[in-house]
N, C-alpha and C positions, 0 to 999 in steps of 0.2 A: 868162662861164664862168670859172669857177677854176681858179689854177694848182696847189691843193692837191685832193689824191685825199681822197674822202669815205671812210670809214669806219664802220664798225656794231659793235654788240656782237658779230656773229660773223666781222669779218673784223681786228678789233682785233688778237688774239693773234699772227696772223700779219704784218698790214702794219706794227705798233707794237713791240709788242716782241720778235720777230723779225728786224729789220730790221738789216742789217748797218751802216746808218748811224744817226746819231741824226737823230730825231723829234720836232718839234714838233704838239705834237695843238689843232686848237681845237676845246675845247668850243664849242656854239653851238648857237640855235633860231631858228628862221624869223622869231619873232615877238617876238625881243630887238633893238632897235633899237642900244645898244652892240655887238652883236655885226655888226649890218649893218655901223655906222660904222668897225668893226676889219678886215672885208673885205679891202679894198685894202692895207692894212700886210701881211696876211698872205699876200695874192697878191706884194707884190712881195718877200719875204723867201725867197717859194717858187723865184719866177723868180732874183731874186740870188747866192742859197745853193742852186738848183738841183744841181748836184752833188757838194755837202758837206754836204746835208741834205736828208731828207725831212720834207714839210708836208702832213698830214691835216687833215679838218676832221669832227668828228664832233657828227653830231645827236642832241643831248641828249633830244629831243620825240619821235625816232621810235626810239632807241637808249638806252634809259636806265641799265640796267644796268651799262655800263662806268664811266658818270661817278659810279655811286653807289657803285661800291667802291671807285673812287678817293678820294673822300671830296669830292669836287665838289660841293660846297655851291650857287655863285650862278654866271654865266656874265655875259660873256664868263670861261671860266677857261685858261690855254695853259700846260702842262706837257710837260717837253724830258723825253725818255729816251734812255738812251745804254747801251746792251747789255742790253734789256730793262729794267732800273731806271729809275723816277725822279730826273733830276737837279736839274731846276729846275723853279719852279712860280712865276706869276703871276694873279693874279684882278684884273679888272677894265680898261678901257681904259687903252693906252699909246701912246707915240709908235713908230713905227717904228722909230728908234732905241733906240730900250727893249728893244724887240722883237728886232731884232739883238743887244743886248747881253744878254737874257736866253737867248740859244742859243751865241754866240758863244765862249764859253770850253769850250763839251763839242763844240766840233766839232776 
């Protein structure tokens, strides 16, 4: 079970850029195997930064809409927002450390 809340095209608006803290979002699909292997970095970013940050995880396969006006081309993709705006954006496997460091400064 994940420590990040899943998200869709209809509940995006609300739990993302609504959200009084900032957000990291992962793209991701069942049947991307870099997105499994990113899993665990993003569960424990969830639990570490637990409350300095919220961590969604949004299915691209069953939710596609959101990732396509973002301009979400490939996946794994994790993009930080921080009062509704995009602040950061990375595509492709990182170390958890990366990961921390790609939120770390908009919180």
């Amino acid at each position: 079970m994940s420590n990040a809340l899943e998200v869709t095209d209809t509940t995006f608006q609300t739990e993302v850029l609504e959200s009084d803290k900032p957000v990291l979002v992962d793209f991701w699909a069942p049947w991307c195997g870099p997105c499994r292997a990113m899993a665990p970095a993003v569960d424990a970013i969830a639990e570490e930064l637990d409350d300095q940050l919220k961590v969604v995880k949004h299915n691209t396969q069953d939710s596609p809409n959101t990732p396509s006006s973002l301009g979400v081309m490939a996946i794994p993709t994790f993009l930080v927002f921080k009062g509704g705006q995009e602040v950061g954006r990375h595509t492709g496997m990182m170390s958890v450390d990366d990961l921390r460091g790609l939120v770390s400064s908009h919180l």
